[in-house]
N, C-alpha and C positions, 0 to 999 in steps of 0.2 A: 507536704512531701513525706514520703516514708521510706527511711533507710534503707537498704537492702537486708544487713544483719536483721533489724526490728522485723522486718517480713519475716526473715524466714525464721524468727522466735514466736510472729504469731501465725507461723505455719503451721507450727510446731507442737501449738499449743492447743488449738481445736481440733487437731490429728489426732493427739491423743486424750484430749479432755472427751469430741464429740464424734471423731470418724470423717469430720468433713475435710476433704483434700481441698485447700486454696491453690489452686493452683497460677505459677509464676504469669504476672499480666492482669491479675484480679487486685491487685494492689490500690486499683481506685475504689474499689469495693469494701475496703479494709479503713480506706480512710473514710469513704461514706460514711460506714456503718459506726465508725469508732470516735467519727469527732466529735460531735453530743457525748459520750463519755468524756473524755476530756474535759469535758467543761461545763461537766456535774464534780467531776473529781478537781476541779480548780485547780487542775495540772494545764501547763503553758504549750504542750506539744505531746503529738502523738510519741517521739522520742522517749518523754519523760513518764511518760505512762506503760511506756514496755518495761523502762529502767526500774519503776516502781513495782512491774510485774517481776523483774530477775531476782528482787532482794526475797519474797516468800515462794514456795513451793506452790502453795495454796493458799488463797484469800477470796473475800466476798470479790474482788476487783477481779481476779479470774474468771471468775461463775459470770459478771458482768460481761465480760470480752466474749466469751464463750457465749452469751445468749445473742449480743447485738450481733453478732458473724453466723448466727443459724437462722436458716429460713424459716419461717413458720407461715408457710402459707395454708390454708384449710376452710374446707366448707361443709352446709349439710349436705348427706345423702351424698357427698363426692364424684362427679362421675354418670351416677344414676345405673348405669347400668351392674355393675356390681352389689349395688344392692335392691335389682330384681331379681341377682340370678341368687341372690343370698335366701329372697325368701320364695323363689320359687324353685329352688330347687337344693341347696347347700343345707339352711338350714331343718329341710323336711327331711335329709339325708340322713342328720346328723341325729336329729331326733329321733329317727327311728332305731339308731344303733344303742345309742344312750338311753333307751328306757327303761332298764332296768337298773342304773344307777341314778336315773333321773337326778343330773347334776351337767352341765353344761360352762369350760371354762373357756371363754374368749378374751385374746391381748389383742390391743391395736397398741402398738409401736410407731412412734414418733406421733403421737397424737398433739401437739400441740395446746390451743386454749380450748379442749374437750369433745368438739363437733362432731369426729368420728362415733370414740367410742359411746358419747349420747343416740347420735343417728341408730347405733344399732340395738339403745337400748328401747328408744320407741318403739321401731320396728319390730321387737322383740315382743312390746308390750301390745302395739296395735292389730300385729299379726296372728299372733300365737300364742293363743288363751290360753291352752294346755300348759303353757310353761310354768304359765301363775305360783305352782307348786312347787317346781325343781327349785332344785338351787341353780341359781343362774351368779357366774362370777363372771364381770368384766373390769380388765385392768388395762387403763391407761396409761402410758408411760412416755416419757421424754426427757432430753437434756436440760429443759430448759424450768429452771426455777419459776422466772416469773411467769411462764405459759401456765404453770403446773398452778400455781397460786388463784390464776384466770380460771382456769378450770373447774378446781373444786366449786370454786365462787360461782358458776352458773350462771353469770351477766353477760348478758350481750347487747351491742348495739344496736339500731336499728339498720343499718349497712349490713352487720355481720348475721342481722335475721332473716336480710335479703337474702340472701344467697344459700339460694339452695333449699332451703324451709318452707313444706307446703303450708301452705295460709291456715289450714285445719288444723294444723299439727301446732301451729302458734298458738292460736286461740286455743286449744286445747289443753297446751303442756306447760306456759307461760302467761306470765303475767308482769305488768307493767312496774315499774320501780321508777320513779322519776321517770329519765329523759330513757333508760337501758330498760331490757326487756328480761325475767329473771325465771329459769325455768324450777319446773314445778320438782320437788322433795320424791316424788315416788320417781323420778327416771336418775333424778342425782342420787339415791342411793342405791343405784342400781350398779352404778360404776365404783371404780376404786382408782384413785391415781395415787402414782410413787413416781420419783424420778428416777430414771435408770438411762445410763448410756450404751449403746448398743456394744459395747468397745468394754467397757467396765463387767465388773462381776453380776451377773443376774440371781437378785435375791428373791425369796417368797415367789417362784414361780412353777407352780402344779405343771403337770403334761398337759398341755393345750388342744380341744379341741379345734379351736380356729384361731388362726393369727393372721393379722393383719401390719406388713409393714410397706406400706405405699409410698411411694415417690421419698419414701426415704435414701437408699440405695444410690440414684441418681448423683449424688456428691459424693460417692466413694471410690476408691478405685479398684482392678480386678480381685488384686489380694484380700482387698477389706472384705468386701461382697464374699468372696470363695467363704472366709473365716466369718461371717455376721450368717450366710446359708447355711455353713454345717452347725454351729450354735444353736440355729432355728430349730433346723433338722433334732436336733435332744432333746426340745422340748416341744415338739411337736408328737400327738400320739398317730399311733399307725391309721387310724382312720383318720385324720384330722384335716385340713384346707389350707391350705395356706393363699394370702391373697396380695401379690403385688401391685405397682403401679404401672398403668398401659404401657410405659416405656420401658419398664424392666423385666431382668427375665433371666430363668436359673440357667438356659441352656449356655453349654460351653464353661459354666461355674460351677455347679455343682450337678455329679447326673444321677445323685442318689432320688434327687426330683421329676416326676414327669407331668407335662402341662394337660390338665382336664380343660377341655374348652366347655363352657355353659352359654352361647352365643354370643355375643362378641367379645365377654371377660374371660380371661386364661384363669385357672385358680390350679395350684399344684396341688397336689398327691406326691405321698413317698411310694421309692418303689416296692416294693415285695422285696422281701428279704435285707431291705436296711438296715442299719442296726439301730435298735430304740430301747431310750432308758428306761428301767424301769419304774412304776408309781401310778398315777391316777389311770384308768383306760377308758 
């Protein structure tokens, strides 16, 4: 069982640790995710481990509640169709405006244990010889410590290489470590992970050509979304992409955005005459 007060402290807490709204009736979701803590921390009840939450502001035991109450769900290539339209048509876009700074920054946002921002750096690598030379930045980012830990690490399971991972791109990019599958040094240094909450202050982050923040959104609510879109919007540069998840979408939140459709994927565009920060273009 879980108090009512203890709810709505760890309502309270991933609201503003991560953006994600629990909302009242998810309370079995809370004890799911949170009793296995319990009883790593050889505390006697979910009670006694909020009580132990109240006495610090901030502790590893926080960053822990915060990760077991975030989804991390993620695959390769996501979708599929987003990243056809990426290389048939987004990133030839983007290319051609950037050649003369031959420099290219992409964020995926809420990347989880890496699979996004990996997927686009193969594609990057299998697609688009030319790039060989630019500087290419991609930054990963999420709430989550221990995803973020997964990430750099490069290991996967063989489940998690199901999914989604064409067989070439296996054998090509990876290689076997015991019983986990560990990819190859030229795509992992390709990315950069940091943790950053979408809600929290955003550090080291250049004007982005492309960003991606996918089925993130989906746990927020209008306010959040309205405040996490104009955020995006300042770091996004006037020509830049931005790429949500099939279910989300700027209209009626923000309408400094308008939806580019690429066949069946929406990707936004700013409008003309936004206001945009200044710094990388």
């Amino acid at each position: 069982m879980l108090a009512e007060q203890d709810f709505r402290y760890i309502q309270d807490l991933v609201r503003e640790r991560a953006a994600i709204v629990l909302e009242p009736g998810k309370e079995y979701l809370a004890v799911t995710r949170l009793d296995p803590l319990v009883r790593r921390a050889g505390l006697g009840s979910l009670s006694e481990l909020v009580a132990a939450l109240r006495e610090e502001q901030t502790s590893a035991l926080h960053e822990e509640v915060v990760d077991a109450l975030t989804t991390n769900e993620t695959t390769w290539f996501r979708d599929v169709y987003p990243f056809e339209s990426l290389r048939s048509h987004v990133l030839p876009d983007l290319i051609e405006r950037k050649r003369l700074s031959r420099t290219l920054f992409i964020w995926s946002a809420g990347c989880s244990s890496g699979q996004e921002p990996y997927s686009l750096a193969m594609l990057i690598r299998e697609d688009f010889p030319e790039l060989d030379h630019w500087q290419i930045s991609i930054v990963g980012t999420d709430v989550s410590a221990a995803m973020l830990v997964r990430a750099r690490a490069g290991l996967y399971g063989q489940i998690e290489v199901n999914r989604g991972l064409p067989a070439h791109l296996l054998v090509k990019y990876f290689h076997r470590v015991g019983v986990r599958w560990e990819l190859d040094g030229r795509i992992r240094s390709m990315v950069r992970f940091q943790r950053q909450s979408l809600m929290g202050p955003w550090a080291n982050l250049p004007l982005m050509d492309l960003v991606l923040v996918r089925n993130v959104m989906i746990y927020f609510d209008t306010a959040t979304k309205r405040q996490v879109l104009g955020r995006v919007r300042d770091v996004l540069a006037p020509h830049g992409y931005l790429l949500l998840g099939s279910a989300e979408t700027t209209l009626h939140i923000d309408d400094a955005f308008q939806r580019h459709g690429v066949g069946p994927t929406g990707w936004y565009r700013r409008k003309q005459g936004s206001p945009v920060r200044t710094g990388q273009g």
